[in-house]
Steps between C-alpha positions, in 0.01 A plus 500: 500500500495411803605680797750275755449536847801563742680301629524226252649163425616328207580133423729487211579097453699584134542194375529289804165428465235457188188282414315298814789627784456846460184453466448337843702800682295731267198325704670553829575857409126587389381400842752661702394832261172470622571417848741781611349760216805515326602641134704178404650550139573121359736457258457192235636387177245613233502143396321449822281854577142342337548262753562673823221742330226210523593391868581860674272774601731773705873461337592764308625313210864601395701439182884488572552689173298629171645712240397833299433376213165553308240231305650349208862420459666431814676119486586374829383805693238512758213712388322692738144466360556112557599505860188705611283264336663213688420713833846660557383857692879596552862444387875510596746676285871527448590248812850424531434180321334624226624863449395729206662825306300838620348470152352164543378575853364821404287338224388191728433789837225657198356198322456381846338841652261507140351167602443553936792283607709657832861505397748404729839572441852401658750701548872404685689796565388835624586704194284188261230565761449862437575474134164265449255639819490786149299223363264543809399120510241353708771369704891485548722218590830629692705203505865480478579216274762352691238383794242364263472140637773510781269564818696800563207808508626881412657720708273710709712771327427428149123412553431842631730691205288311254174512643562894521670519152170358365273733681675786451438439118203322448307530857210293402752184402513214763816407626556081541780395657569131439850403548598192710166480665469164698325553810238634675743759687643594142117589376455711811820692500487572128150628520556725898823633275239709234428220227205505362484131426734160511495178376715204410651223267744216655438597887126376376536238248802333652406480832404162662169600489408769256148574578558505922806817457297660238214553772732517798711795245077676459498487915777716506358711194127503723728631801669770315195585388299513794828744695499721132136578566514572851778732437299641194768424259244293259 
């Protein structure tokens, strides 16, 4: 499995994007990766993942969901063992828009751990977020619902309750906090207030220009990072 790097960034088009245009801001992505030494997890419809597999050498290759189901019967389910093989290294779970039961998540958090690929799991409020950091996933998304998509980042408030709610449970869990980023400024403050990683959806893909705020948003993650490590805090 492999091991993520703080801080991080993720680019999570959903499905505002599939086939030859996420592709091209895949492309973008991979050589901003490499260029600012970055763990970038890319999210992709599986439809597309052999695809951004053949043209991308540093993305960390992300399905937006998979479920915990085993080989055989399994109709209209994502099986695990098929998005490895199309190059998917890590996956989101219960987001907001695709929630699942503690049963169903449980299952998918182990199928997924049995086969290397980094869990990454959203919570919204703080009692949800301590209730699944007993998973201990790879990583955490704090994100109240209600900002998902509105520009409108957490509260400094709840992003240090939840990034402390995680650790105190599950220390070696990374904490990304996600919601409402759309600028540069919004990368840097999220990341100087104690998250381990960021990233974005619609402050990214429906910008005027996609690929020039997704690397001015990794110039404010690359000056976060630079002040973290001075102060010794990475």
């Amino acid at each position: 499995m492999i091991k993520l790097r703080k801080p991080f960034f993720t680019v999570n088009p959903k499905s505002y994007l599939w086939g030859e245009k996420t592709l091209q801001l895949a492309l973008v992505a991979d050589k901003l990766a490499e260029k600012y030494d970055i763990d970038i997890l890319y999210t992709g419809q599986l439809a597309d993942m052999r695809l951004l597999k053949q043209h991308t050498k540093h993305l960390i290759l992300t399905a937006q969901h998979l479920d915990g189901i085993a080989i055989g019967r399994g109709m209209g389910y994502l099986l695990p063992e098929a998005a490895v093989e199309a190059g998917v290294k890590a996956t989101f779970l219960n987001h907001a828009e695709h929630p699942l039961s503690i049963g169903d998540l449980t299952k998918a958090v182990a199928r997924a751990k049995d086969l290397g690929i980094i869990t990454i799991i959203c919570a919204n409020t703080l009692a949800e977020t301590k209730m699944i950091a007993e998973l201990n996933p790879e990583v955490m998304v704090c994100e109240p619902t209600e900002l998902i998509g509105t520009g409108q980042v957490s509260s400094l408030e709840y992003i240090q309750s939840t990034n402390k709610a995680v650790k105190d449970i599950s220390p070696e869990t990374l904490v990304l906090q996600a919601a409402g980023i759309s600028t540069p400024d919004d990368v840097y403050n999220t990341l100087m207030a104690g998250a381990d990683g960021t990233g974005g959806t619609s402050g990214i893909v429906c910008a005027a220009d996609p690929c020039a705020i997704l690397e001015k948003m990794l110039e404010g993650l690359v000056k976060a990072r630079s002040e973290l490590n001075k102060k010794g805090a990475l």
